[in-house]
N, C-alpha and C positions, 0 to 999 in steps of 0.2 A: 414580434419576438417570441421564441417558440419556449424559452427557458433561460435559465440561469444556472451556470454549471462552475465548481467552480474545481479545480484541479491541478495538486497538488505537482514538482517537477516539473511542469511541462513547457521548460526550456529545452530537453533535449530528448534524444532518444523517444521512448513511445508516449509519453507523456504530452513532447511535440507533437504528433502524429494524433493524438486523440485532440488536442488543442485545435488541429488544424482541421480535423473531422467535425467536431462540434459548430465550429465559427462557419465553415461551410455550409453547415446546414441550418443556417438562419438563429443560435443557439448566443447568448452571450457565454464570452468565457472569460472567466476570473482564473489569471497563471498564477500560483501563488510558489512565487522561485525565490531561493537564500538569498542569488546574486545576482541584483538588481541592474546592473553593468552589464554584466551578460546576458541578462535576460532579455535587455531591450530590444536589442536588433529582433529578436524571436518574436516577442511581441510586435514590430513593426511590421516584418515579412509575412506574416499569418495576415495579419489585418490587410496590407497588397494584394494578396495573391488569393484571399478570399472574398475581397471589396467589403466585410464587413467590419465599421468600426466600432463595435461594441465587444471588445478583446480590451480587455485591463487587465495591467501587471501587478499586481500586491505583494511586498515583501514579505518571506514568514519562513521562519528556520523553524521548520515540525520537531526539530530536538530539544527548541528553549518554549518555556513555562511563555518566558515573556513577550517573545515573540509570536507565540500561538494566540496571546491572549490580542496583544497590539493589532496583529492581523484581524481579529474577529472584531472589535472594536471598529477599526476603522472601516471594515467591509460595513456593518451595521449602521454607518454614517453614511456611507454612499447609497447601502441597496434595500431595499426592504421586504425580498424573498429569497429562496434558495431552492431550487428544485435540484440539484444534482449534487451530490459530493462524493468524488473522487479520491482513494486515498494513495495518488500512487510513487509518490515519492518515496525513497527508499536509501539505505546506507548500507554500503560491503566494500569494506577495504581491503583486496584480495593479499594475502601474506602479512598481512598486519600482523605481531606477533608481541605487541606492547596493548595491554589495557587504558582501553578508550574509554573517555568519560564525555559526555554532556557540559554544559557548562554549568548544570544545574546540579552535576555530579553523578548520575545516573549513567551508566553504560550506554554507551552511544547508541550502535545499534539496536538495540531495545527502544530507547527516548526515540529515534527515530522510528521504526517498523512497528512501534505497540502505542509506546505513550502517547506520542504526540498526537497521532490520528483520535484515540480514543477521548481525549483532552478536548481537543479541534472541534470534533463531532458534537460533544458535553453542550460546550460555549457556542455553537450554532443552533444548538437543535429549536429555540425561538424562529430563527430563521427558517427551518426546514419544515417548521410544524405551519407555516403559512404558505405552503407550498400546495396545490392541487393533486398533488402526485409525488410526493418526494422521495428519492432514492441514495440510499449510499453504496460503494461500490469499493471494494476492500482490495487490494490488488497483494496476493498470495504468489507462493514460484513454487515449482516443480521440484522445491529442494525438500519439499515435507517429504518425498519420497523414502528422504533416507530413515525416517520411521518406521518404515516397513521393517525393520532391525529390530525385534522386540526389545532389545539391551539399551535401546535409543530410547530417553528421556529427554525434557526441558532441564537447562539445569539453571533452578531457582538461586542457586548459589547468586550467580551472576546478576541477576536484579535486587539484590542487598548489597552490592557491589564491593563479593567478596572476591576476592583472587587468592590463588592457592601458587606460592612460591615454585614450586617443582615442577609444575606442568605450563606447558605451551599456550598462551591466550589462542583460541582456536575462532578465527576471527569468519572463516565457511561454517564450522558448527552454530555458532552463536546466531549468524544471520539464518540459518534454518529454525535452531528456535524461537525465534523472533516471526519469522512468517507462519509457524506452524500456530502459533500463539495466537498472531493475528486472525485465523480461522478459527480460532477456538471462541474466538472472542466475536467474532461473526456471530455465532450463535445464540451469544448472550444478549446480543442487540438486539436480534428480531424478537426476543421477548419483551427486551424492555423499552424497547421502541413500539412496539405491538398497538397499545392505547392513541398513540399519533400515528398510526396509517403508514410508518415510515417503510419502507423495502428495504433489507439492508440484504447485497449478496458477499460473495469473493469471486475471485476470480484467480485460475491458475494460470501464472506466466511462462511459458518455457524459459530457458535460456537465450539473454537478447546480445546482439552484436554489439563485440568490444568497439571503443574508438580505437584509431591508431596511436592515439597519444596513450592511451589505457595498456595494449601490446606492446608497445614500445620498454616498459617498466617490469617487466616480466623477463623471466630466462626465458634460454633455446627450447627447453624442453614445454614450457606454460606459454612462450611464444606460436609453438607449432600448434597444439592442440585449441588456442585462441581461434589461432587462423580458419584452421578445420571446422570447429564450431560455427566462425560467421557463416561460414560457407551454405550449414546444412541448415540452419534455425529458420524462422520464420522472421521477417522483414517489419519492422517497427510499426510500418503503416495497417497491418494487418491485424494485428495486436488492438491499436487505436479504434479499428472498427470495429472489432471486439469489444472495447468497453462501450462505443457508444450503440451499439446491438443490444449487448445487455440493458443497459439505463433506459432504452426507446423504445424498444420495436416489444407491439405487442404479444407477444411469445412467452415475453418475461411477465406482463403484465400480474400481478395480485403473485409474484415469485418473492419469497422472503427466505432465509436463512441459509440458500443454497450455494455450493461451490459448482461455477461452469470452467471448462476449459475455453484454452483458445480460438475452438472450433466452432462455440455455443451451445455445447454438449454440456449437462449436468452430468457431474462427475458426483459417484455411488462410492460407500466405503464398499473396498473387498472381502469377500466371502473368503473361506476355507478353500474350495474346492480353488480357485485362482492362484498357479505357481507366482513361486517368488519372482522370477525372470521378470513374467507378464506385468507383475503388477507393478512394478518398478518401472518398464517400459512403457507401462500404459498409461495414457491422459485420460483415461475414464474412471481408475476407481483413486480413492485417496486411503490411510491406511487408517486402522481402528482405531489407532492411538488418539487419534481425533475426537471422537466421540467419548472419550476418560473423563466420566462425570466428574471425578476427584480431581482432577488438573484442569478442566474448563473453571470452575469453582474456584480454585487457587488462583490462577489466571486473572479470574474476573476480580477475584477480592481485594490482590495487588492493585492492579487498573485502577476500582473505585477508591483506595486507599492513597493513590495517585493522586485523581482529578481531586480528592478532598483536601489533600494537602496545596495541590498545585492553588487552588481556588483561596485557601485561607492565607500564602503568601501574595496571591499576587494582590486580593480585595484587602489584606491588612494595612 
């Protein structure tokens, strides 16, 4: 057994594809998917078509307190390491235009793409610190791009879960600062990870292929450009090898805090001299807004103000 990985999603889409990457290469993998019913068959065909039966399904909704806590709980009764954590499940309810909550009351996308991982991470990290090598792996999208917008903030509002009557819940805005977040927060890990040896990277996703069921729900016009999009993107399996390239292959090896592309390129913030076009276009730089010691801080102070609360309901 060459490791224990465990990762989040990975019922469909590239989350599948890293699943099936992993268990191929001799790795156990812990799927840890909301729905349990649908997961299974995924869990069963991975374990066929790779002959390895060390593929276990775990339930665990990244957006509930209790469910993050239940999963870590019960993993902790089966397993007694963790070398790999994956964070790549993810929530974007494209046109959503009503304020999403958690069931914890927390803005959805946020509980999922910030809290939950950061929670998840908290309540493992016993398991990660008796790892020989342990890595976490933050899975970020292409959408921090739209930072490059100096006018472009987080907005904090949204994690005190205010809503503002007159304006549009902006459910693409939201999910950008939510990923941009989760970079921010990247870098707050490899410090405070630092004392356990642990790697913590991100990784930039491009844009992944809708399902038919997903296009189907969309107009003529978010219909076409869906289409277009599967057409040019990069293919879920490729993505998967992506993450399991980062987590393995000695390249990365003693790499802590950094953002790679799809490619396996660390990706730099941009310079001055770099037009807007470029940088936008480009999967090599990410934008300054990133590095905003005052908003990594905020970011991070939320977060711990989070796990601290999360911790004093679920242990009371």
């Amino acid at each position: 057994m060459k490791g224990t990985v465990i990762i989040t999603g990975a019922n469909s889409g590239i989350g599948k594809a890293a699943a099936f990457k992993f268990a191929s290469e001799g790795y156990r993998v812990i799927m840890a998917c909301r729905n349990i019913q649908i997961s299974e068959p995924v869990c069963q065909e991975i374990i066929a078509k790779t002959k390895n039966i060390n593929v276990d399904l775990l339930q665990l909704d990244i957006s509930s307190r209790q469910s993050i806590y239940s999963f870590c709980e019960t993993y902790k009764k089966k397993y007694n390491v963790l070398d790999i954590l994956i964070h790549n499940a993810g929530h974007f309810k494209h046109g959503e235009k009503n304020f999403q909550r958690s069931i914890d009351g927390i803005e959805l996308t946020f509980a999922t793409n910030l809290f939950g991982p950061v929670l998840m991470t908290n309540l493992l990290l016993d398991m990660l610190t008796k790892s020989k090598n342990p890595k976490i792996l933050n899975v970020c999208s292409t959408n921090i791009k739209h930072f490059f917008d100096e006018r472009r903030k987080i907005n904090f509002g949204v994690l005190s879960g205010e809503t503002v009557e007159d304006k549009e819940y902006n459910s693409y805005k939201i999910y950008g600062d939510s990923k941009i977040a989760l970079l921010m927060v990247t870098s707050m890990m490899k410090q405070e990870y630092k004392p356990y040896n642990i790697s913590v990277n991100a990784i930039m996703v491009p844009a992944t292929k809708m399902s038919k069921e997903t296009i189907k729900k969309f107009n003529s016009y978010w219909k076409v450009l869906a289409f277009l999009q599967n057409i040019i993107i990069p293919k879920s399996e490729i993505i998967g090898e992506a993450y399991f390239s980062i987590c393995t292959s000695n390249v990365y090896t003693g790499m802590t805090g950094k953002l790679i592309n799809h490619q396996g390129k660390i990706v730099e913030m941009a310079n001055d001299s770099i037009s807007f076009i470029k940088s936008i276009t480009s999967t090599d730089v990410y934008p300054p807004y990133v590095n905003n010691k005052e908003t990594i801080e905020k970011v991070w102070t939320i977060c711990k103000q989070y796990v601290e609360n999360a911790k004093c309901n679920l242990l009371a």
